[in-house]
GUPA-741183 format. One record per residue (C-alpha): residue number from 1; x, y, z. Coordinates in Angstrom, 2 decimals, always signed. Example, Ala and Ser with C-alpha at 12.3 -4.5 7.8 and 13.67 -1.06 7.14 Angstrom:
 num       X       Y       Z
   1  +12.30   -4.50   +7.80
   2  +13.67   -1.06   +7.14
***
This chain:
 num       X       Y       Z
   1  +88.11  +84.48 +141.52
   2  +90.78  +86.70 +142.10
   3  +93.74  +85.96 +140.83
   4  +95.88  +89.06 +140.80
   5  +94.52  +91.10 +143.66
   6  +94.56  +94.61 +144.05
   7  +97.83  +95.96 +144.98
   8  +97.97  +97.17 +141.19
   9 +100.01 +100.00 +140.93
  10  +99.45 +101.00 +137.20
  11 +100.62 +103.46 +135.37
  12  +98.20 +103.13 +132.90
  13  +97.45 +105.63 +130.41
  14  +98.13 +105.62 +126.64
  15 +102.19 +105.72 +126.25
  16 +101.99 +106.84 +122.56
  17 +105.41 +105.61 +121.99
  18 +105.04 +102.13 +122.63
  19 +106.75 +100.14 +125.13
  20 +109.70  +97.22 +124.08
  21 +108.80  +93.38 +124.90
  22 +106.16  +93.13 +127.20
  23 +107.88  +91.95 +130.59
  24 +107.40  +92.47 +134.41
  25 +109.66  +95.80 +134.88
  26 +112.42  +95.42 +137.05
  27 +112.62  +99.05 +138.67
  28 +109.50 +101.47 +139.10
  29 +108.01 +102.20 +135.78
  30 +108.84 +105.40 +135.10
  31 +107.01 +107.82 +133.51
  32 +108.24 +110.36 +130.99
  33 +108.37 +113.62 +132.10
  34 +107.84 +116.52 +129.45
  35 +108.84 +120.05 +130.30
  36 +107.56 +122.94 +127.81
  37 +108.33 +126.44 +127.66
  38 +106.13 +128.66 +126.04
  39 +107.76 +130.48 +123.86
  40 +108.45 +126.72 +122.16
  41 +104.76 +127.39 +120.99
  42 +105.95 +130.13 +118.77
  43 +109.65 +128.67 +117.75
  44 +109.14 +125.99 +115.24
  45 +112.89 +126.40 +114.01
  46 +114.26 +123.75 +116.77
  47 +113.34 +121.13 +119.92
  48 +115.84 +120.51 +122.25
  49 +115.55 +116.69 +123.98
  50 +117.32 +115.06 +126.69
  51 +118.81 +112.04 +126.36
  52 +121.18 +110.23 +129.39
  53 +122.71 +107.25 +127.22
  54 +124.64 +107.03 +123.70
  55 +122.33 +107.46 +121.36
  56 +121.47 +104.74 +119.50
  57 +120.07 +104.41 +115.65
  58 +119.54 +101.58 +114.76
  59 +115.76 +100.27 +115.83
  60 +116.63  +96.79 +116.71
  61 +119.44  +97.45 +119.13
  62 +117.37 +100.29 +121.14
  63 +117.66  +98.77 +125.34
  64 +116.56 +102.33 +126.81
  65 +113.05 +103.50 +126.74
  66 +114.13 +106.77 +126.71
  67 +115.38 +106.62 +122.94
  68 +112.25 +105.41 +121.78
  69 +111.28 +108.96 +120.45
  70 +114.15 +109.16 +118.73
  71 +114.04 +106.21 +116.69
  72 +110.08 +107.21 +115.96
  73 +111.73 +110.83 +114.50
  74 +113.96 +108.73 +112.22
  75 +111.37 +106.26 +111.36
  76 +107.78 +105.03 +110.46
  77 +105.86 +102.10 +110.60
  78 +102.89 +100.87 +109.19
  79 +100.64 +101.90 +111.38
  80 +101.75 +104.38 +114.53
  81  +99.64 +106.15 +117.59
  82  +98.17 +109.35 +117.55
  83  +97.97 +111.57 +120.47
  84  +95.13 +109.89 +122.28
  85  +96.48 +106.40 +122.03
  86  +94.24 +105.42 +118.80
  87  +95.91 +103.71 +116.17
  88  +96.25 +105.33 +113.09
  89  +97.60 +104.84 +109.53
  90 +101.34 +105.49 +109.03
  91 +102.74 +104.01 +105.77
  92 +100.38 +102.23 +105.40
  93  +96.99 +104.19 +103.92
  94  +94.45 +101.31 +104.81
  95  +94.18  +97.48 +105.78
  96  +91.80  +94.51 +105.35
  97  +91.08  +91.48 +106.74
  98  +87.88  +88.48 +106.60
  99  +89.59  +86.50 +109.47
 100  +91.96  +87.82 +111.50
 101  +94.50  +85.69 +109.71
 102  +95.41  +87.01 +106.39
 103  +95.88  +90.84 +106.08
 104  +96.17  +93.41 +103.43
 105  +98.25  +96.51 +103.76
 106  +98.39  +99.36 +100.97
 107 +101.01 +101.74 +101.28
 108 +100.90 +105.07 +100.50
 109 +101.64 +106.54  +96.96
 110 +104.84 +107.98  +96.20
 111 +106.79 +106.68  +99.47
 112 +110.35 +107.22  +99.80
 113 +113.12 +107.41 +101.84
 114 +114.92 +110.51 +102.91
 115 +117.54 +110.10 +100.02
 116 +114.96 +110.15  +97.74
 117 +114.92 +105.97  +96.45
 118 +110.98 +104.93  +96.71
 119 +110.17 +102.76  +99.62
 120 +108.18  +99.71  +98.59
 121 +106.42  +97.31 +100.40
 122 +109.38  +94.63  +99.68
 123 +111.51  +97.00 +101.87
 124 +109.21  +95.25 +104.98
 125 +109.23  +92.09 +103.76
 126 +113.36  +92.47 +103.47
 127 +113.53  +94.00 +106.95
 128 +111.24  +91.52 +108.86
 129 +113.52  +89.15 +107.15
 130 +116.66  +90.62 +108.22
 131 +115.19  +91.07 +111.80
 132 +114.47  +87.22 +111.79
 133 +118.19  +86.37 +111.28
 134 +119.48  +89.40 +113.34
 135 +121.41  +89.34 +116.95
 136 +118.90  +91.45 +118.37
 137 +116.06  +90.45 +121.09
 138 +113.32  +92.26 +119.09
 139 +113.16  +89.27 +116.69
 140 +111.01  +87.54 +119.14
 141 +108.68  +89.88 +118.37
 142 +107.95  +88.15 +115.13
 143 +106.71  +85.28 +117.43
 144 +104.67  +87.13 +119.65
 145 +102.85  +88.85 +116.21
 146 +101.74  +85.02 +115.70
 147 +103.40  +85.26 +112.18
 148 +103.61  +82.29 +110.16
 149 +106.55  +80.30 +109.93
 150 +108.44  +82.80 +112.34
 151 +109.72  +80.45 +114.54
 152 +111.03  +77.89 +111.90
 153 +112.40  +80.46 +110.40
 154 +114.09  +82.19 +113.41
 155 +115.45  +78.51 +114.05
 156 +117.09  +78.66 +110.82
 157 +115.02  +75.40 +110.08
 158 +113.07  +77.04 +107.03
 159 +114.38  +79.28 +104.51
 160 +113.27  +83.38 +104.70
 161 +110.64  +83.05 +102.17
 162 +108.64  +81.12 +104.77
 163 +108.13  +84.14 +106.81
 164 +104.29  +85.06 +106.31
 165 +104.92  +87.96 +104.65
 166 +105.09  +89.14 +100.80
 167 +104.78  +91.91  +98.77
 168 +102.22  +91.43  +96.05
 169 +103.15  +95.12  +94.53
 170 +104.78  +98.04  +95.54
 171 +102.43  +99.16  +97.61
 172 +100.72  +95.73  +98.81
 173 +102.08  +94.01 +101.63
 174 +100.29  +90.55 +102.34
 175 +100.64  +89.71 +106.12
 176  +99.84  +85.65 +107.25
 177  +99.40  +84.56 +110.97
 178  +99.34  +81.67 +112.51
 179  +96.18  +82.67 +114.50
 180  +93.73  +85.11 +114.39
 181  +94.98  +87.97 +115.88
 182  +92.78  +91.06 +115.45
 183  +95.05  +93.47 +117.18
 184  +97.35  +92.88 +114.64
 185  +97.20  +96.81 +113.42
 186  +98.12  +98.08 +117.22
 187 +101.00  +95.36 +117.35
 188 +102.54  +96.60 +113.69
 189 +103.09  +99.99 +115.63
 190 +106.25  +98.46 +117.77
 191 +109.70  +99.68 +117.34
 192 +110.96  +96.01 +116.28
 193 +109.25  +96.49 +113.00
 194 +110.04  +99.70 +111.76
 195 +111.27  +99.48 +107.95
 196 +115.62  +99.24 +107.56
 197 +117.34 +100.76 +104.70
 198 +118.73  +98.03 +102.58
 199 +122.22  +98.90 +103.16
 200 +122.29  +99.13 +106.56
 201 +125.81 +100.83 +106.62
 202 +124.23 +104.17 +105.74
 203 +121.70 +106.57 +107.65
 204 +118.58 +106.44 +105.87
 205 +115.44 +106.94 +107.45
 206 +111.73 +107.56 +106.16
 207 +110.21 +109.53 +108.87
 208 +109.64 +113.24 +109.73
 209 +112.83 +113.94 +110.14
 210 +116.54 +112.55 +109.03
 211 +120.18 +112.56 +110.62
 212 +122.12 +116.04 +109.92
 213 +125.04 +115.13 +112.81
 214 +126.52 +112.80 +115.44
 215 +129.00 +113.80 +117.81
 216 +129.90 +114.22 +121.10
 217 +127.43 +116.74 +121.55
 218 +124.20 +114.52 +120.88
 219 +122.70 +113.85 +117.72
 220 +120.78 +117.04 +115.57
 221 +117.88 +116.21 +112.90
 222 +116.29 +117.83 +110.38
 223 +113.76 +117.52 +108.63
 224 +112.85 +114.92 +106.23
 225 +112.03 +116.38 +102.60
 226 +110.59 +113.20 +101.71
 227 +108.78 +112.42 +104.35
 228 +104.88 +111.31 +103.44
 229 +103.29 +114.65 +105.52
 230 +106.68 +116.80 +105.72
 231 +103.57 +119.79 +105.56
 232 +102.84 +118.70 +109.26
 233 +106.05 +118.67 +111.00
 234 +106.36 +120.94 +113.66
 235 +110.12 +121.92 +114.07
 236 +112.96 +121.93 +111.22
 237 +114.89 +120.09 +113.71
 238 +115.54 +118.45 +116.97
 239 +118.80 +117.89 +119.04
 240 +119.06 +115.04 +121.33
 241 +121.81 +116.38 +123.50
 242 +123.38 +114.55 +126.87
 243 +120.97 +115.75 +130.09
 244 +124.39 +116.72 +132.22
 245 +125.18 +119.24 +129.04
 246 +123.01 +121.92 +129.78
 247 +120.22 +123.51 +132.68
 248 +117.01 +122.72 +133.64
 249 +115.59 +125.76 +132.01
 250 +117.37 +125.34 +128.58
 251 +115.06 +121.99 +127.88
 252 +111.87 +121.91 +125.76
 253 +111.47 +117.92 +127.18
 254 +113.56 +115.72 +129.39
 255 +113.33 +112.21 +129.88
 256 +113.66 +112.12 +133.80
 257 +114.87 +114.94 +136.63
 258 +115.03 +114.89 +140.41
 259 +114.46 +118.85 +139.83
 260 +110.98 +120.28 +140.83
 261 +108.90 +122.89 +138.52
 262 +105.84 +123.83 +138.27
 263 +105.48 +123.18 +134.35
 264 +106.22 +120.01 +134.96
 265 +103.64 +116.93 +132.98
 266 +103.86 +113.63 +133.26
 267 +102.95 +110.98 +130.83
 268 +101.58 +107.50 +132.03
 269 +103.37 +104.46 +130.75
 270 +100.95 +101.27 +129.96
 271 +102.05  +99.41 +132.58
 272 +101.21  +97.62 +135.73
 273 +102.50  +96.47 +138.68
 274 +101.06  +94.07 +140.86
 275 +101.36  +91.02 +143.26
 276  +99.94  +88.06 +142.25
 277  +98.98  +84.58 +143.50
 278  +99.93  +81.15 +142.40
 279  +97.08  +79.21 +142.54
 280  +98.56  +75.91 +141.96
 281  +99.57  +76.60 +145.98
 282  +97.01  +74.18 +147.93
 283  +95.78  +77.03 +150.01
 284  +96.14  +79.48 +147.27
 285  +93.46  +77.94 +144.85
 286  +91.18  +78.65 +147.48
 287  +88.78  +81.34 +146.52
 288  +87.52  +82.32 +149.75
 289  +91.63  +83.05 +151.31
 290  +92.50  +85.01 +147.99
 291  +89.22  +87.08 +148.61
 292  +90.14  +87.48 +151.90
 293  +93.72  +88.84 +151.28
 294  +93.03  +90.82 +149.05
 295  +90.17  +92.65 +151.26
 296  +93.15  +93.28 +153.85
 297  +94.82  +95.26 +151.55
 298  +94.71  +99.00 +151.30
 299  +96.59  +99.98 +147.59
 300  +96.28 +103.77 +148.31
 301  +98.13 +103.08 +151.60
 302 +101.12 +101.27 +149.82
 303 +101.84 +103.66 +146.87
 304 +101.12 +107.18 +148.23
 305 +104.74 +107.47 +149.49
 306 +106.71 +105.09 +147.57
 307 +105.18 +105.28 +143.98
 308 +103.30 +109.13 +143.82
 309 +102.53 +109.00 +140.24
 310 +101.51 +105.59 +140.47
 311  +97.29 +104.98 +139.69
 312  +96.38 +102.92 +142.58
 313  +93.81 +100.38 +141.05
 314  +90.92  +97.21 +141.88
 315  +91.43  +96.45 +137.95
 316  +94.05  +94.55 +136.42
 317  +93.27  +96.65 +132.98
 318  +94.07 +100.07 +132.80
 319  +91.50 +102.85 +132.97
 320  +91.15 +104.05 +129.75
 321  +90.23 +100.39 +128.81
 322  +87.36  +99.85 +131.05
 323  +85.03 +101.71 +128.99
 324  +83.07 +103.59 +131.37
 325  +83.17 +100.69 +134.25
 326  +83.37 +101.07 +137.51
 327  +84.67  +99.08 +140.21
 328  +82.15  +98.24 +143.41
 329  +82.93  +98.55 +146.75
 330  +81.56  +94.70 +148.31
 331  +81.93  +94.40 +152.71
 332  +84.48  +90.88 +153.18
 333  +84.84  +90.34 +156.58
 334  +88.23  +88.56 +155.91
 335  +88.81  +87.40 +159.19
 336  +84.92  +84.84 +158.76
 337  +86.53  +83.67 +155.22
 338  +89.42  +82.68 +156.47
 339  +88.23  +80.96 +159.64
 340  +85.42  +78.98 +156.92
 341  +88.71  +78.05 +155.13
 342  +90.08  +76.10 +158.78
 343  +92.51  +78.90 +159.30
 344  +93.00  +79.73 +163.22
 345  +95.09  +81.92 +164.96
 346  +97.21  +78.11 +166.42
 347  +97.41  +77.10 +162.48
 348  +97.59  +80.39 +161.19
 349  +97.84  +80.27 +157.20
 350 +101.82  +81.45 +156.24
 351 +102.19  +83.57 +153.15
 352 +105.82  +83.71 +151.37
 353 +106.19  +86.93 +149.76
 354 +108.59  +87.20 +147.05
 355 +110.13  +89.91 +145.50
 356 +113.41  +91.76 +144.07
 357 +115.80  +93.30 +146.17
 358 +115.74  +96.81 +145.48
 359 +114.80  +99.30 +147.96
 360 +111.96 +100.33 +146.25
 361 +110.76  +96.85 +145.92
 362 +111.64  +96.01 +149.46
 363 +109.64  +98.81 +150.83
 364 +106.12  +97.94 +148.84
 365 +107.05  +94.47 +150.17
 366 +107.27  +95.58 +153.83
 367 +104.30  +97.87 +153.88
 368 +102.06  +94.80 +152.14
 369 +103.49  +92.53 +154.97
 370 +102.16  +95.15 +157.95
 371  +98.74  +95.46 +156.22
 372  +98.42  +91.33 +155.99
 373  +99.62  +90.63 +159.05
 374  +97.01  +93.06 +160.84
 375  +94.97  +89.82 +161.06
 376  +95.61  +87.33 +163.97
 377  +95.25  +84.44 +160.99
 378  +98.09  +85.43 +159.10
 379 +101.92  +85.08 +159.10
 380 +103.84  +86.52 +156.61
 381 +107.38  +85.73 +155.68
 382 +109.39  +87.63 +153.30
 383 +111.59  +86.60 +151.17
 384 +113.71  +89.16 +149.10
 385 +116.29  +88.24 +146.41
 386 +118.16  +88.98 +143.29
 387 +115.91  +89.81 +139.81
 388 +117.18  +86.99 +137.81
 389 +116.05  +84.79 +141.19
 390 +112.72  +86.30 +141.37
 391 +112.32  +85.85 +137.56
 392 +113.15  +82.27 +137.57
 393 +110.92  +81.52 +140.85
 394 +107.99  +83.24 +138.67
 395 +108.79  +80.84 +135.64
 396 +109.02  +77.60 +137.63
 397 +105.94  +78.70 +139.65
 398 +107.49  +78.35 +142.94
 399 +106.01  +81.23 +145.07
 400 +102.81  +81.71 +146.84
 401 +103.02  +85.52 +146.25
 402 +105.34  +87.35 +144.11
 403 +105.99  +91.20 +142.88
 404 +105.19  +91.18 +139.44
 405 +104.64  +94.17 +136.37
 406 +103.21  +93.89 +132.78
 407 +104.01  +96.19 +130.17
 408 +101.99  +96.23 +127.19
 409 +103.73  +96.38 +123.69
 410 +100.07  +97.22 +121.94
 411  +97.36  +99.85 +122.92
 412  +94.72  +97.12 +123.60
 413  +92.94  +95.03 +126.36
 414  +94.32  +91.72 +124.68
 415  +97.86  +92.89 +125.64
 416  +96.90  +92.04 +129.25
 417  +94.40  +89.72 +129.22
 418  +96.15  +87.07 +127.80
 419  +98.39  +86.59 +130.80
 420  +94.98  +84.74 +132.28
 421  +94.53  +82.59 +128.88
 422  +95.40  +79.20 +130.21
 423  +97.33  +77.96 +126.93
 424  +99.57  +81.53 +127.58
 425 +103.14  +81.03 +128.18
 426 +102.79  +84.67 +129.96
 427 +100.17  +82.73 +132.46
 428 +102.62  +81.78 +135.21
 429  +99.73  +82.03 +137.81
 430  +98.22  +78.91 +137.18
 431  +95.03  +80.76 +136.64
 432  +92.44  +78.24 +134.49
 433  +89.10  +79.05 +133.36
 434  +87.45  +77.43 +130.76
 435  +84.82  +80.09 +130.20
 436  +87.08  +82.70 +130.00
 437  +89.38  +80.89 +127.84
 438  +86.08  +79.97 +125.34
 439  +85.29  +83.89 +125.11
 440  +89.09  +84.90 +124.65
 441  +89.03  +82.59 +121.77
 442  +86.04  +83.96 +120.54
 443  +87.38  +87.63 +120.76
 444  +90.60  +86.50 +118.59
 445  +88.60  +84.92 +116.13
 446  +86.10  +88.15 +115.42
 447  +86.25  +91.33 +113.23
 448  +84.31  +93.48 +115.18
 449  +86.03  +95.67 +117.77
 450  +82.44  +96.13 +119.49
 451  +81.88  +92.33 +119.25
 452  +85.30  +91.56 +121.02
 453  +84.48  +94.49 +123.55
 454  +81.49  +92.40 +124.66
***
């Protein structure tokens, strides 16, 4: 059954930088824009990047999306992305694992940090600990990884040596969940748990590059002397310099510009956005009206103008995830389901549609509202409001249809198919399958990526 019909509007693709806490976005996901020159091809001395806020340093207090690559120039994680969206080793050489439940991590040999002090695999054991008792929203993260004792410890209940993670060595870092999570290697590539210098008063870093300047006019790098693979680090620095500071043509990559060029490329974000039903709604758990809804609805017809870049989609998984599937076109005469559901043009079924007032918002809304009520058996009311209002209507469950988004914090199908596990608290639909719920079990609990495919 349907549950999230077809007005997905992903931009789905491999966003090699990761995205922060998974949550429905509350403006259009954007997607990074990249403008190259090509002479940069040949001038490995420097990359200029845009950047509209204050810069910001320090991994755990990052908000904008747009500073993510320059917290990944300052620092490494365990495991990172490559180009294509596979993960890859970082600082950590290789990993193990007989259940999904206890990992192994060795670190590479001869880590340090760009003062020259080693790095050691206590230096993640101190930082995850420091995240747990930090200000900052990443430390839910810990929660979401499934690691053991995390929320005790976040609580304050249990002291920090009940987080499930140790160093056995230098370079072995012992990981313990509280479930088997075998995505566990994609997840250790997020932002929240990139390693902190002890003394976080100074600005050390251990990735390809390190801080040379702050000041009014951005922030300049250079690179990192003891950085793991210094050999394969493309430019001996990069500035980070406010967008309003400088021309178009003087960038190598901006973050986002009303300006038109020809060069321009855009990067897709793993994200989606999408309506979806509540089918604790009477009329909702019906199969037959969500099939027919969802038949009246033309995605193409909704995003060309308001979202261009946007991949209209049938699937709630991104592309690149479907492995070769394809979806299959299937005649509903919507108008004969709902009529076999005792829905007639005198008791004609009424849809509330909820979603955030922002004009970009509001006109998705309106053009979804047209396309439904282009059937005699439909009446559709809108019903637009603030984002914290839509938010808590979502997390009380009191819609029949609401705008919605996902952003995944992992490169992996389990990132979005847990929102239709019924034991998620991410499942606000009221979705509940006990079949799908036996085989997303299953896929937790295995150590084969092709097994878990199936």
């Amino acid at each position: 059954s349907a549950v999230i019909f077809s007005v997905i509007f992903a931009l789905n693709g491999c966003d090699n930088n990761q995205s922060q806490n998974p949550k429905p976005p509350q403006h259009q996901p954007e997607s990074t824009i990249s403008i190259e020159k090509p002479q940069v091809q040949n001038n490995r001395e420097k990359l200029v990047r845009s950047i509209k806020s204050v810069a910001v340093l320090d991994p755990w207090q990052v908000k904008e999306e747009e500073q993510f690559s320059l917290i990944r120039d300052l620092f490494e994680g365990l495991t990172a992305y490559d180009a294509q969206g596979n993960i890859i080793p970082a600082v950590a050489e290789s990993w193990k694992t007989q259940d999904n439940k206890n990992w192994t991590f060795i670190l590479r040999e001869g880590l340090k940090w760009s003062n020259g002090t080693p790095l050691t695999a206590q230096d993640f054991v101190l930082s995850w600990q420091a995240l747990s008792q930090s200000e900052s929203p990443l430390k839910s993260y810990l929660l979401y990884l499934n690691l053991k004792g995390a929320k005790a410890v976040l609580e304050k209940k249990q002291p920090l040596t009940n987080l499930g993670i140790s160093a056995e060595n230098d370079r072995t870092l012992l990981i313990t969940l509280d479930k088997p999570t075998p995505y566990l290697p994609e997840m250790l590539a997020h932002i929240a748990l990139l390693p902190q210098y002890r003394d976080l008063n100074l600005s050390v870093s251990n990735g390809a590059y390190m801080l040379s300047l702050r000041d009014e006019k951005g922030v300049h790098l250079v690179k990192n002397p003891h950085y793991w693979q210094k050999d394969s680090v493309s430019f001996k620095q990069v500035d980070y310099v406010p967008y309003d500071t400088k021309p178009l043509a003087e960038w190598d990559i901006i973050w986002s510009s009303s300006e038109k060029t020809e060069n321009i490329q855009y990067f897709p974000q793993l994200c989606g956005y999408f309506y979806e039903f509540n089918l604790r709604d009477p009329k909702l758990s019906n199969p037959l009206i969500r099939k027919a809804i969802a038949s009246l609805i033309s995605v193409t017809g909704i995003t060309n103008n308001e979202m261009p870049n946007a991949i209209p989609s049938s699937y709630f998984l991104p592309k690149a995830m479907l492995q070769g599937q394809d979806s299959r076109w299937e005649p509903v005469l919507a108008e004969q389901l709902l009529a076999q559901s005792e829905i007639t043009e005198k008791q004609p079924l009424v849809l509330r549609l909820a979603y955030d007032d922002i004009s970009l918002h509001q006109n998705i809304a309106n053009r979804l509202a047209r396309q439904l009520s282009e059937s005699d058996l439909l009446r559709v009311e809108g019903e637009p409001m603030s984002w914290p209002q839509l938010q808590e209507k979502r997390n009380k469950g009191d819609f029949q249809l609401i705008r919605s988004g996902w952003c995944a914090d992992f490169n992996h199908p389990m990132a979005f198919l847990g929102l239709f596990y019924s034991k998620s608290p991410d499942n606000k639909s009221g979705y509940s399958n006990a079949d799908y719920d036996q085989l997303f079990e299953q896929a937790l609990k295995s150590v084969s990526e092709k097994e878990r495919s199936e």
